[in-house]
N, C-alpha and C positions, 0 to 999 in steps of 0.2 A: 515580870512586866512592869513597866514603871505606866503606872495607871493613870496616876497626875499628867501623864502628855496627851491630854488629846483634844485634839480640833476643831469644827463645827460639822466635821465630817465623823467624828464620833471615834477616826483612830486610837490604836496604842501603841507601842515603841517599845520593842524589847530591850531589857537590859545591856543584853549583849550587842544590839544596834546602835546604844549609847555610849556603852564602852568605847565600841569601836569609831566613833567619831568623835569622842575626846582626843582617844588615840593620833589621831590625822590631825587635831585641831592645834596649831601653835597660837594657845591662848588656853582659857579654862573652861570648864562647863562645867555648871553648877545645877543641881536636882534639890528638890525641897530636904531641907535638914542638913545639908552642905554648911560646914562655912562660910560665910559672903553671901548665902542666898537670899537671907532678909535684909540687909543691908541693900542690897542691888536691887532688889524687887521694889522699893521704896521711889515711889515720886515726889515732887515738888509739891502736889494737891493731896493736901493727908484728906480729902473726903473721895481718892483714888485707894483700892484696896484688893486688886489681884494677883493670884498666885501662878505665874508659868509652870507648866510644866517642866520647861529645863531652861535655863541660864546659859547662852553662850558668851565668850568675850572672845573674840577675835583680837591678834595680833597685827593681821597686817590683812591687806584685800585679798591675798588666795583663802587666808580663814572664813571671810566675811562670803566669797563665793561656796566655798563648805555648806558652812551654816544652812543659804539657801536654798545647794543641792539637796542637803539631808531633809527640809523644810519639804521642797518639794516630794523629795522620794516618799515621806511617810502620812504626805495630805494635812501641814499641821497649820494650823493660825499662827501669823508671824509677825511680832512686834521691832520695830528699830528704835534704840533709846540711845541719845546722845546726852544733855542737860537732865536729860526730865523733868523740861519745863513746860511739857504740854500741857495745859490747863483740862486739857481730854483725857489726856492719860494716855494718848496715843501710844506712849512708850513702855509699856506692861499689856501683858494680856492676859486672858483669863485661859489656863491651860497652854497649849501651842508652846512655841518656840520663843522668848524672846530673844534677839540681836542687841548686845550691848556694845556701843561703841569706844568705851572707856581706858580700851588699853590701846587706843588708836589715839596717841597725842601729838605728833612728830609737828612741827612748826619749822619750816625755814624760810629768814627772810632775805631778799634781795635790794637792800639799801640803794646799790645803782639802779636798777631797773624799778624800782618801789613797785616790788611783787612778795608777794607771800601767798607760800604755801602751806594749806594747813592740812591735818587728818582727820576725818570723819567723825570723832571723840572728843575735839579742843571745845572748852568752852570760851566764851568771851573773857572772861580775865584770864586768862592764857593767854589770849589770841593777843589782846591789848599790851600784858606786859611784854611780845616779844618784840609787836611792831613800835613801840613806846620807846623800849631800848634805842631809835634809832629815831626818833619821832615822827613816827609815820604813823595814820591811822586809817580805818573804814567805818565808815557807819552799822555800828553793831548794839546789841542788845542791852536795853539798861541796867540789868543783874546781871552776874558776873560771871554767875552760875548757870547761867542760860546756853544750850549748846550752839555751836554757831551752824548747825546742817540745819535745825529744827528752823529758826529764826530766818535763814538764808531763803532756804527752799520755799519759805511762805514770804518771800519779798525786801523781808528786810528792814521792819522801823526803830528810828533810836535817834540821839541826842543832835547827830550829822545830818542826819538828812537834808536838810534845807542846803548845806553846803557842800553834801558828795551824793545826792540822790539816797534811793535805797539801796540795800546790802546788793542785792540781783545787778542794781546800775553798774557795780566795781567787780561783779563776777569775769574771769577770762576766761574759766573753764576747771570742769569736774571730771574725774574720773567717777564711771559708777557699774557697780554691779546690777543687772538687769536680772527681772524675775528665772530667768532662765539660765539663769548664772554664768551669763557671759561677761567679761569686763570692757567699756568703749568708754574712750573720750569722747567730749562732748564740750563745743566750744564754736566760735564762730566761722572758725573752719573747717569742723569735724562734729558728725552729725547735728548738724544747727538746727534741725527742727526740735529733737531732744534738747539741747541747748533752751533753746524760746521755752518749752515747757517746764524745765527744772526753775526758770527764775520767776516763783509764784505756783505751780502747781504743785508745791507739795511734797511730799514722800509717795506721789501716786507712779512714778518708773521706778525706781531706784533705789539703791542704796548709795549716796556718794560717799565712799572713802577717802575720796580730797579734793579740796577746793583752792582754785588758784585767784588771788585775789588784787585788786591795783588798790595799792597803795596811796593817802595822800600826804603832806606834810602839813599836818597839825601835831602840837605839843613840841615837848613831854608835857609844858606849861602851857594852862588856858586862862582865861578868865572865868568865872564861874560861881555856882552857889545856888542859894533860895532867899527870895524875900518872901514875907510874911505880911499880910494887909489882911483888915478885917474880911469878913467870910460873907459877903453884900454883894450884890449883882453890879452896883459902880465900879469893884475892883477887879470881874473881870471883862464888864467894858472896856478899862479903860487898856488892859491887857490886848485886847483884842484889838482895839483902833490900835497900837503901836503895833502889834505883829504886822498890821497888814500893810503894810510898808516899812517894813524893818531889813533889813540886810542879808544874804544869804549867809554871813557870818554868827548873826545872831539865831541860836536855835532854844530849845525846850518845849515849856507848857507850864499851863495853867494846873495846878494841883489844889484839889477840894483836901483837907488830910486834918486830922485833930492832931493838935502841936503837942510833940510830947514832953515827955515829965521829965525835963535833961537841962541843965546850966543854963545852956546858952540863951534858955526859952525864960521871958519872967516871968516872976511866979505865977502875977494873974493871966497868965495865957494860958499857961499847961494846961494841956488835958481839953481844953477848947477847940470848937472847929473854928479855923484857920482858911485864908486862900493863902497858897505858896508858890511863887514864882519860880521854876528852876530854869537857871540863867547857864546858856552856855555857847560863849563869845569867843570866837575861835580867830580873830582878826589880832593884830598885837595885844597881850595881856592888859598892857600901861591905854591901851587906848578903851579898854569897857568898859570903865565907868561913865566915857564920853558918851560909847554906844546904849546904854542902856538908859541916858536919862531920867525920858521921859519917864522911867518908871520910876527913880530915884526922887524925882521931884515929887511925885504922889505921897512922899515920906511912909515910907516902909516901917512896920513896927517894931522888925528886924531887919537886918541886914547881914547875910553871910557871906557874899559876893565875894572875892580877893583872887588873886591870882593861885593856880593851884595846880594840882597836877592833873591830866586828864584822866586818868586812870582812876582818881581819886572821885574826881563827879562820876566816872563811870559807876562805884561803888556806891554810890549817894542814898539809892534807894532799899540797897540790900536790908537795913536793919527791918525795914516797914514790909518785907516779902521774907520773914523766916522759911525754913523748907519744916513740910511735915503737916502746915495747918491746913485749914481748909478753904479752897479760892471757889470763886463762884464772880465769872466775869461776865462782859459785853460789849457789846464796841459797834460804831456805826461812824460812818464820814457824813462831814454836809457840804454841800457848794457853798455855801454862807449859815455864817454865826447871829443873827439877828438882834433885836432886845427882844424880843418876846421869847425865842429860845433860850435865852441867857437867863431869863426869869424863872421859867416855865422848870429849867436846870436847877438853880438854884432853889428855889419852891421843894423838888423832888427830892436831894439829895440833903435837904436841911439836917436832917439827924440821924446821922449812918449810926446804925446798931452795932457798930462794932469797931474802938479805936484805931485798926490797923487797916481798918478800909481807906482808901484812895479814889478818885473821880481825876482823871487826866482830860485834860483838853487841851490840844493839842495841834501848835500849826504847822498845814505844810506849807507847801510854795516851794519857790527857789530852786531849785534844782529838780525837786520830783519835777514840776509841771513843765521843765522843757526835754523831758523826753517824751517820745512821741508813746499815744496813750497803748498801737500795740506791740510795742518792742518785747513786752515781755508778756508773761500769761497773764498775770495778775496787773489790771490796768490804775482804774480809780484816782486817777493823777491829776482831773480838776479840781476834786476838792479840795477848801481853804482848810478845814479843820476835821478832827479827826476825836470823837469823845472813846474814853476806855474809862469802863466801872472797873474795879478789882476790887469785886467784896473780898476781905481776907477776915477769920474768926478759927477762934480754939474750939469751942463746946460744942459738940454736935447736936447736942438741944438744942442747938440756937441757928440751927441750919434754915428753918423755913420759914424764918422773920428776914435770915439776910440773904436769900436767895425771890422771897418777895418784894424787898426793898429795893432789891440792882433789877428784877424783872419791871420792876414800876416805873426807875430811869428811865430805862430801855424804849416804853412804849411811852413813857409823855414825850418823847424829844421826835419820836417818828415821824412827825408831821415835817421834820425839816433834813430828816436824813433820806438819802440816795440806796438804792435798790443795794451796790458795791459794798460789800465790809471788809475786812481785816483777819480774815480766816485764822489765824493764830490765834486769836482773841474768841471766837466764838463758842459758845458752849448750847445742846440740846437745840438747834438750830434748825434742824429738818434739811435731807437734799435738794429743798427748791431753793434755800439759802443759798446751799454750797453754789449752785448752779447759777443763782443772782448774779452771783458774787465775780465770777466769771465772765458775765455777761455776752459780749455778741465775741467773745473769742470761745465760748462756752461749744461750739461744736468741734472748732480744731484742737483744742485739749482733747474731749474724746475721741478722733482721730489718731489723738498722740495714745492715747492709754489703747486703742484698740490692737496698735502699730506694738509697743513697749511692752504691754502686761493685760493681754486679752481674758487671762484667767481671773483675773483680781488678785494676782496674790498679792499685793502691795495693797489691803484695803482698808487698816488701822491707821486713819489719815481722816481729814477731811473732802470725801473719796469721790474720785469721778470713776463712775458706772463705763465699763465698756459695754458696746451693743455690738460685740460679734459674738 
């Protein structure tokens, strides 16, 4: 009996039931003590630490329907990991089945039609260097490593936004495997109420095996970088009065981050907290220094701005999000940025316990706010700004100075954030969040999940309850 598989149903799996859907699976499956099974069981949040009871990796969507049928036949808990950048961990589970989508990479793009299509496994540096080759892009995730189902499915935020909406705005349509392991398209002509719900609600239907996406033409070359100005509430004033009439070309955020110990930084800065501007001007390359002024005039302490490759700002942040350590985030939107919140920020986040922690703040506009607020599940589209803690730290001794430190954020800044969060971002949040967060679309999602996966079996998410 392999004793490691079992579910909150208390299942077991006999070997020979194992065997036997290896056998059927075009892909691998992997049981504890396997080669590749610690490796794969491995998330992004090293303070993530569970062990499935079996390792699937599917080949292509009739694997991925396997998996589910075998899931369901044996009662088991069932994980889908693409990136494994869930800050939850959504993508490992404790016992059960997980779903790895790892050997699903396939990418093709369609330069006339600026369409790509990708497979349920690509992560965003993938996804970028294929639509790059042709300089097309989507607004996708700021690590590289980040998968594009996880990021998609919850809406979608990144460097574009202001300029293509969210990832869900550039969606045409998914193929997905349903808890019942049927396979349906799903688009604006074929099941569209499924449609409305993948773009925001989550991993709560499906498994999508591919995603079809519209392309735009930005790149290969942008304008781009980070400036560097002292770490005081006038620098991100003054950040904030310029976003909010800045251009839909002009995107990034405002970053709280301690300048690290590296050349380009002088000496007396290293090691110092810093505010950092990540600039990223998607309008003519030769024309961003024009666009970005205002901020230029401020006299930067650095300046890394230059024309560059997009793919390259894509990678920007990766050194500061190693995989393996320990994350511990938050994230809240506000209708307005005020000075008392800009203080009340700064005050709270003055001395992060740990150099590799980041404070994002973050505007939108532009393109989010002219789609109408219920085109998709996930709304939130009048907010101007958008804050994200990412405590990040090595020593797990030092878990609950930096898990009180981003909870402390979180609650000084409330007074000026909106019910709507960022579900990707969210960590030990409680169901009344999830359900906030949703808001008055919050019954026709459960409609949808009653309709899609009335069992729950898709509930390793930030999960909506069905009530049949």
């Amino acid at each position: 009996m392999v004793q490691a598989l079992v579910s909150n149903a208390g299942s077991n799996v006999s070997d020979e039931a194992v065997a036997a859907f290896a056998a059927s699976l075009n892909g691998a499956v992997m049981t504890p003590g396997d080669p590749g099974y610690e490796e794969t069981r491995h998330v992004f949040n090293g303070m993530i630490d569970r062990r499935p009871g079996l390792i699937a990796q599917p080949a292509d969507t009739s694997g991925v329907q396997k998996a589910v049928k075998f899931a369901r036949e044996h009662d088991l808990l069932v994980s889908v990991n693409c990136g494994g950048h869930s800050v939850q961990g959504y993508g490992v589970c404790e016992g059960g089945l997980m779903i790895d989508m790892g050997k699903m990479k396939a990418i093709k793009v369609d330069p006339a039609a600026q369409t790509a299509n990708a497979e349920g496994g690509v992560n965003w540096g993938e996804f970028d260097a294929a639509t790059q080759e042709h300089g097309l892009a989507v607004t996708g995730g700021r690590n590289p490593t980040t998968g594009i189902a996880g990021l998609t499915l919850g809406s979608g935020s990144g460097w574009l936004e202001r300029k293509l909406g969210y990832t869900v705005d550039n969606l045409l349509g998914c193929e997905v495997v349903l808890a019942n392991g049927d396979v349906v398209q799903a688009s604006e002509n074929e099941n569209q109420d499924l449609f409305w719900g993948l773009r925001g609600g989550g991993g709560n239907f499906g498994i999508v095996t591919k995603f079809t996406f519209r392309l735009h033409k930005i790149g290969p070359i942008i304008y781009g970088g980070q400036l560097a100005f002292p770490r005081i509430p006038a620098s991100l004033k003054a950040y904030r009065d310029f976003m909010e009439s800045a251009p839909d070309d002009v995107g990034g955020a405002a970053a709280l981050i301690t300048a690290p110990h590296e050349e380009f930084v002088p000496p007396p800065v290293r090691g110092m907290p810093v505010m950092g501007f990540v600039i990223c001007y998607t309008g003519e390359p030769e024309a961003g220094p024009e666009a970005i002024k205002p901020l230029l005039d401020l006299g930067p302490a650095i300046n890394m701005c230059e024309p560059m490759p997009y793919v390259a700002l894509q990678a920007m942040l990766e050194p500061g999000q190693p995989p393996g350590v320990r994350n511990y985030w938050k994230a809240d939107f506000y209708p307005e940025l005020p000075d008392e919140a800009i203080g009340a920020l700064m005050e709270a986040a003055a001395s992060p316990p740990s150099p590799l922690t980041a404070v994002l703040v973050q505007p939108s506009g532009g393109a989010v706010h002219r789609v109408p607020e219920d085109s998709t599940a996930m709304g939130w589209r009048t907010a101007k700004w958008a804050l994200h803690v990412l405590s990040v730290w090595e020593d797990p001794a030092d878990d609950e100075k930096n898990i009180a430190w981003t909870r402390n954020i979180a609650e000084k800044m409330k007074p000026w954030a909106q019910e709507a969060a960022y579900l990707n971002y969210l960590m030990d949040e409680g169901q009344e969040r999830v359900e906030a967060s949703f808001g008055k679309s919050y019954d026709r999602i459960v409609a949808l999940k009653n309709k899609y996966d009335p069992t729950n079996f898709f509930r390793l998410n930030q999960n909506i309850k069905p009530t049949v």
